[in-house]
N, CA, C and O atoms as a GROMACS GRO file, in nm:
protein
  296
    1UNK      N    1  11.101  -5.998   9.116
    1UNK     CA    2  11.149  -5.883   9.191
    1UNK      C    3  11.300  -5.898   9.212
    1UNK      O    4  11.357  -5.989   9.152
    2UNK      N    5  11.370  -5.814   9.293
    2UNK     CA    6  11.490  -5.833   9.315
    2UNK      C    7  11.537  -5.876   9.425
    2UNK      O    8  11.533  -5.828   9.539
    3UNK      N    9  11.612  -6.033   9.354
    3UNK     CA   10  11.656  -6.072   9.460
    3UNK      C   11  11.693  -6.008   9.615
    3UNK      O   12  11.637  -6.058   9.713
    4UNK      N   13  11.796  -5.886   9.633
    4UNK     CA   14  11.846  -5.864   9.693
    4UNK      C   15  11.734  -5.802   9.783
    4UNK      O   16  11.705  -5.877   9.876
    5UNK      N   17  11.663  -5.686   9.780
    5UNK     CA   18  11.535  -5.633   9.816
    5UNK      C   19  11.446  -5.744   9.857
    5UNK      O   20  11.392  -5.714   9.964
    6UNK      N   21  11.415  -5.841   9.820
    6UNK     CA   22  11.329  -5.938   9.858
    6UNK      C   23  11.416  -5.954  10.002
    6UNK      O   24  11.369  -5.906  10.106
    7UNK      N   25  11.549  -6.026  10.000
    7UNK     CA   26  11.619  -6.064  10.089
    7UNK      C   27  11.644  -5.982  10.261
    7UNK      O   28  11.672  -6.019  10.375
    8UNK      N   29  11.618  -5.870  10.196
    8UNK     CA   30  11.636  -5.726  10.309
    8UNK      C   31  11.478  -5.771  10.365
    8UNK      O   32  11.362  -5.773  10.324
    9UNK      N   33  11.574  -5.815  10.515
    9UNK     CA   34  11.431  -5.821  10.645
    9UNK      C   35  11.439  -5.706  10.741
    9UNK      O   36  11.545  -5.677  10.797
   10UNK      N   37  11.317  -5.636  10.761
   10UNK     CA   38  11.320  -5.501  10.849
   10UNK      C   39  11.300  -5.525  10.985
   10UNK      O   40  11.296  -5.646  11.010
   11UNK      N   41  11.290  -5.471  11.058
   11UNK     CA   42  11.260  -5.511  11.231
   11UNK      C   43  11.100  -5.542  11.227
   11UNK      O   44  11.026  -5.465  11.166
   12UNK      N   45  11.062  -5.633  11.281
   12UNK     CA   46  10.890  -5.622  11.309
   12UNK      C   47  10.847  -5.495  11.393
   12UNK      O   48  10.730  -5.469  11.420
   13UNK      N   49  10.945  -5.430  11.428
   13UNK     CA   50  10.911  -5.281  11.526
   13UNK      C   51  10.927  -5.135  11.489
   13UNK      O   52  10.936  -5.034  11.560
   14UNK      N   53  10.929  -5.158  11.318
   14UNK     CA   54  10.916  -5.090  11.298
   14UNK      C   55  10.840  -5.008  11.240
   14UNK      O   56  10.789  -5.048  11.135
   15UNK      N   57  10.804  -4.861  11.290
   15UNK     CA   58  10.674  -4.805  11.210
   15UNK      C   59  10.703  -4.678  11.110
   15UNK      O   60  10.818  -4.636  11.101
   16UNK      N   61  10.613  -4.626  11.046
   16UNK     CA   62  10.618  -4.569  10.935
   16UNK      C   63  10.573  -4.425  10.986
   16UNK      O   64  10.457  -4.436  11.025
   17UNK      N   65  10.614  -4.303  11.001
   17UNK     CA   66  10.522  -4.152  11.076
   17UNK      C   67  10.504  -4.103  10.901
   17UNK      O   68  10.600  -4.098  10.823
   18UNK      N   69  10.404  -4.082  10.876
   18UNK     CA   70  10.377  -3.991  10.758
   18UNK      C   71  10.260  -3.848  10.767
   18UNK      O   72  10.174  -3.843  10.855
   19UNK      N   73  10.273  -3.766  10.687
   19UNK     CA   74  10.171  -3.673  10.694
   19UNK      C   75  10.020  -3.718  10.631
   19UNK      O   76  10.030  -3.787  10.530
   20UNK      N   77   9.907  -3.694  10.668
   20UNK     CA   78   9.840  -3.715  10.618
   20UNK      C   79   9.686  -3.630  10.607
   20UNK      O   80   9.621  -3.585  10.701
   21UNK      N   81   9.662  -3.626  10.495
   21UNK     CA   82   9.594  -3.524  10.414
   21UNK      C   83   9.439  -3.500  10.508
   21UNK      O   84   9.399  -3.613  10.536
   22UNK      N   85   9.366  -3.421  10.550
   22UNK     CA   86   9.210  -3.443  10.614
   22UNK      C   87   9.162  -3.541  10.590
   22UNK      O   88   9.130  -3.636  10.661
   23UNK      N   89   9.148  -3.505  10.393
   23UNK     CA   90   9.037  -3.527  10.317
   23UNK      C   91   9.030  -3.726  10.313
   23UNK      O   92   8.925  -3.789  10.308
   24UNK      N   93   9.149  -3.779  10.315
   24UNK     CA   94   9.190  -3.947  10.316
   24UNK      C   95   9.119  -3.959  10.409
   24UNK      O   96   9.056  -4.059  10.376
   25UNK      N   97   9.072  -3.923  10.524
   25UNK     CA   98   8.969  -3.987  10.680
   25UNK      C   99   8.858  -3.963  10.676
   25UNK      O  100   8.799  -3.880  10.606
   26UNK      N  101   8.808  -4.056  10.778
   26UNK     CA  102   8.688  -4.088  10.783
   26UNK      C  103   8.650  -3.943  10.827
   26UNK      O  104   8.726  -3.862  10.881
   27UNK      N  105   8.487  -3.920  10.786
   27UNK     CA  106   8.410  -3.786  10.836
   27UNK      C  107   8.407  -3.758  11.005
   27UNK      O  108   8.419  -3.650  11.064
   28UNK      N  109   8.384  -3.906  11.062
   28UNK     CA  110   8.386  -3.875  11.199
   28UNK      C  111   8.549  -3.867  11.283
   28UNK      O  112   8.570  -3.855  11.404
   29UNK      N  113   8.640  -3.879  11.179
   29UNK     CA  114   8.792  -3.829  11.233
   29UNK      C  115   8.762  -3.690  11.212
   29UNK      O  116   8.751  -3.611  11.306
   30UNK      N  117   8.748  -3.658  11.088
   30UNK     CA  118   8.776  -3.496  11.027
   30UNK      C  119   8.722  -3.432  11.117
   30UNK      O  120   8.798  -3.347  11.163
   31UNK      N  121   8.575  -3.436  11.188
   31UNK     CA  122   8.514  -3.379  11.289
   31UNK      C  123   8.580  -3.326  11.418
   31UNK      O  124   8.592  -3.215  11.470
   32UNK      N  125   8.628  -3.481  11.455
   32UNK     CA  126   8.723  -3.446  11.591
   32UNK      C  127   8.836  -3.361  11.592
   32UNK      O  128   8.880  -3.294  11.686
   33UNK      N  129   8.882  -3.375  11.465
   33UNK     CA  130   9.001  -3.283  11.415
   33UNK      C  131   8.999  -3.132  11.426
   33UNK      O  132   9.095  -3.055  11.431
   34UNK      N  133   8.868  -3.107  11.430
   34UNK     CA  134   8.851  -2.993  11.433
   34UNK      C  135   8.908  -2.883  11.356
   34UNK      O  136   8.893  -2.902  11.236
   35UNK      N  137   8.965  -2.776  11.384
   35UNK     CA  138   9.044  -2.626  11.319
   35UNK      C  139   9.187  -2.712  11.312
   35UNK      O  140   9.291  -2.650  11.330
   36UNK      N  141   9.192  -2.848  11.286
   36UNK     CA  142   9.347  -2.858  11.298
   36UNK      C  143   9.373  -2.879  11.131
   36UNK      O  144   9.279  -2.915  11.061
   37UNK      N  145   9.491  -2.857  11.080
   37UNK     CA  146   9.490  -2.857  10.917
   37UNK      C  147   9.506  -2.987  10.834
   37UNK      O  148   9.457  -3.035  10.732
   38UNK      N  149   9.635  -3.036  10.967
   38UNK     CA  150   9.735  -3.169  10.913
   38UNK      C  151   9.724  -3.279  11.039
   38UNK      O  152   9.651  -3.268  11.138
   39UNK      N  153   9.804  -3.371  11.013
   39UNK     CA  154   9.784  -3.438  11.088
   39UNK      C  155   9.892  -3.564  11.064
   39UNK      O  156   9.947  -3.552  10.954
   40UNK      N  157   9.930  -3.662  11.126
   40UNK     CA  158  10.045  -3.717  11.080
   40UNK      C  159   9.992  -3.838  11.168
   40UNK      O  160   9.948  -3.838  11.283
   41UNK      N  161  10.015  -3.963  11.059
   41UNK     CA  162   9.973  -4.127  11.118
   41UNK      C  163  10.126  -4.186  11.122
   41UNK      O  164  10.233  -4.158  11.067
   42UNK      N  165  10.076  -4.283  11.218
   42UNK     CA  166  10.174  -4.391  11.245
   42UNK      C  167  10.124  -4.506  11.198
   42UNK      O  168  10.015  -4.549  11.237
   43UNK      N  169  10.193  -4.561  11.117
   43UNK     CA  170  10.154  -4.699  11.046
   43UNK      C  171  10.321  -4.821  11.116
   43UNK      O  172  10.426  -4.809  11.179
   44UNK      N  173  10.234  -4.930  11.040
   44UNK     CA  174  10.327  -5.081  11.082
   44UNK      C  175  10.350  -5.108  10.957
   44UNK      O  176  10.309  -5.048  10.857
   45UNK      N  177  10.436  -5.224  10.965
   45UNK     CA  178  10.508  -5.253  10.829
   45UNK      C  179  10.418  -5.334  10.762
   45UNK      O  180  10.472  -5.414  10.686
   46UNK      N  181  10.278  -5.338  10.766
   46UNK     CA  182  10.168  -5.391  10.712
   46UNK      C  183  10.068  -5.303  10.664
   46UNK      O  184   9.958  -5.330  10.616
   47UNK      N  185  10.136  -5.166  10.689
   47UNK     CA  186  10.019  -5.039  10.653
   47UNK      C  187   9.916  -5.020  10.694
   47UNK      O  188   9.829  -4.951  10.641
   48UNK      N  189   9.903  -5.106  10.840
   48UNK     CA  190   9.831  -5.052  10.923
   48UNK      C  191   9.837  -4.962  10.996
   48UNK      O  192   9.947  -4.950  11.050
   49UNK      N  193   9.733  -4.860  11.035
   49UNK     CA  194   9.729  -4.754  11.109
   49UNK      C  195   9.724  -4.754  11.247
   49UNK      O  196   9.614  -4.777  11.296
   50UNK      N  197   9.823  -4.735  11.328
   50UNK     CA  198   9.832  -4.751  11.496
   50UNK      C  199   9.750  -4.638  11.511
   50UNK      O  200   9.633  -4.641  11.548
   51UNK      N  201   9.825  -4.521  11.478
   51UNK     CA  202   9.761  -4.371  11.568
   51UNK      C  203   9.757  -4.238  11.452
   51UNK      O  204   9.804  -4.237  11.338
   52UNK      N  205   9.714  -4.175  11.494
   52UNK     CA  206   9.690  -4.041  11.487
   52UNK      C  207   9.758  -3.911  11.546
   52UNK      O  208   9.727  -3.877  11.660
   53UNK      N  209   9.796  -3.880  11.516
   53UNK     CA  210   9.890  -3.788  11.612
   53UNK      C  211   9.910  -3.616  11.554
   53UNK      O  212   9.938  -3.613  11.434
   54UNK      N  213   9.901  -3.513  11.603
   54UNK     CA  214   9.936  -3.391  11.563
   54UNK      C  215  10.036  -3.299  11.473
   54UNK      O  216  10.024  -3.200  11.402
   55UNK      N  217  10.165  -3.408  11.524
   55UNK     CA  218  10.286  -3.384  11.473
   55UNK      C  219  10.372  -3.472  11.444
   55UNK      O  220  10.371  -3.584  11.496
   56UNK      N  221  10.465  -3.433  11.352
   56UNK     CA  222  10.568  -3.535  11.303
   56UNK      C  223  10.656  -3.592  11.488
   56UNK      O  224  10.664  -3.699  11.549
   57UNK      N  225  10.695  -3.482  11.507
   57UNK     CA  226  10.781  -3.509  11.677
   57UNK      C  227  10.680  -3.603  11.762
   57UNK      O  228  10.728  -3.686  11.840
   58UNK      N  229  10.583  -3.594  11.751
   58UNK     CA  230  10.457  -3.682  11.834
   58UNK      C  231  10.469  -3.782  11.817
   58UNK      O  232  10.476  -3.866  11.907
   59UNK      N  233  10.475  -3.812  11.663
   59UNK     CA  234  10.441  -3.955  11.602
   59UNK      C  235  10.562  -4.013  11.673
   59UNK      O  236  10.542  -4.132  11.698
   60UNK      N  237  10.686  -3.967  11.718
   60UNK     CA  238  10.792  -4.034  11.696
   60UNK      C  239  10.822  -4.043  11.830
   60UNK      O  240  10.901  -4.130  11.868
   61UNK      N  241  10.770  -3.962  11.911
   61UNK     CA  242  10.759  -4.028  12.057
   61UNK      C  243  10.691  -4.117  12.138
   61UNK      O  244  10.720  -4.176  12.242
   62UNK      N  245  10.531  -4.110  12.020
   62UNK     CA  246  10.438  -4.230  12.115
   62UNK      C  247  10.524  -4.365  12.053
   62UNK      O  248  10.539  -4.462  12.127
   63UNK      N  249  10.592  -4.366  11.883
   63UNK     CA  250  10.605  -4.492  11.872
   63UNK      C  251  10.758  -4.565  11.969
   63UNK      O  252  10.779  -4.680  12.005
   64UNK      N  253  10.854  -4.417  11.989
   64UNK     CA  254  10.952  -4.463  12.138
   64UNK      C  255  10.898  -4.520  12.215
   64UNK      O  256  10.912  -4.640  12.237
   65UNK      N  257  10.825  -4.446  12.272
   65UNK     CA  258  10.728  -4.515  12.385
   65UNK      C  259  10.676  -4.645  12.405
   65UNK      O  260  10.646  -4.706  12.508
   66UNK      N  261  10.672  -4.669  12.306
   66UNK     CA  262  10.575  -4.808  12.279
   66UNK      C  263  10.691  -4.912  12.231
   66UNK      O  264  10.654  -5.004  12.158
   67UNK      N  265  10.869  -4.900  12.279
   67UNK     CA  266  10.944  -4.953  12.185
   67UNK      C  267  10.949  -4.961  12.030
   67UNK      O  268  11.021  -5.050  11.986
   68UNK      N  269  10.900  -4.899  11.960
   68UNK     CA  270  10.943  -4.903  11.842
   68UNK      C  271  11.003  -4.852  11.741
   68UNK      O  272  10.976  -4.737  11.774
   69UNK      N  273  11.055  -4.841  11.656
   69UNK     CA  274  11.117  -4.793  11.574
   69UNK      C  275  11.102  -4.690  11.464
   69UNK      O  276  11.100  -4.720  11.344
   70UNK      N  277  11.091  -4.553  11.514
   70UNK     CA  278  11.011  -4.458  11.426
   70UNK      C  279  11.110  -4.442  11.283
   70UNK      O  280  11.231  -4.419  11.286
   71UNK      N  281  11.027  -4.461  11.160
   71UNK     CA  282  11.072  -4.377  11.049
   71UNK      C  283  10.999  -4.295  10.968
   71UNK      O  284  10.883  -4.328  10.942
   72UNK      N  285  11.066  -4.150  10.905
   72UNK     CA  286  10.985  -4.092  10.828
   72UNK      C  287  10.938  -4.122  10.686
   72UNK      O  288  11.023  -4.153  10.603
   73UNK      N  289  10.829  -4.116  10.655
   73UNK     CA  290  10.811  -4.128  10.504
   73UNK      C  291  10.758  -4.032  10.444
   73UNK      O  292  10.662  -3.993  10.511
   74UNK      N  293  10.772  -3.974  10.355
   74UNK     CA  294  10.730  -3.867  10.296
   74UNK      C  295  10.666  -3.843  10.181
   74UNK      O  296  10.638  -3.727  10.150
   0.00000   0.00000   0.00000
């Protein structure tokens, strides 16, 4: 890989807000979801999934909230 990219260390606080599709979740998310279309996750720099959230602006306030470092991915 490349050196330099290898070398680049990110904050451990930081998380990832992306959109994400219904159809990727589980049946008993989609349910709760109800009439809603979209939906937008907050992930960690391990691509784990913290939350769930309504909106892009959402995602990026619970992860303030929680100290961390919101970025968009698209």
């Amino acid at each position: 890989m490349n050196k330099i990219l290898d070398a680049i260390e990110t904050p451990e606080n930081i998380v990832y807000v992306r959109p994400v599709a219904l159809e990727e979740l589980p049946d008993e998310v989609r349910e709760q979801a109800g009439a809603v279309t979209g939906l937008y996750a907050v992930h960690n720099g391990d691509g784990e999934r913290l939350a769930l959230v309504r909106d892009r602006n959402l995602g990026f306030v619970v992860a303030r909230q929680h100290d961390m470092v919101p970025v968009s991915v698209h």
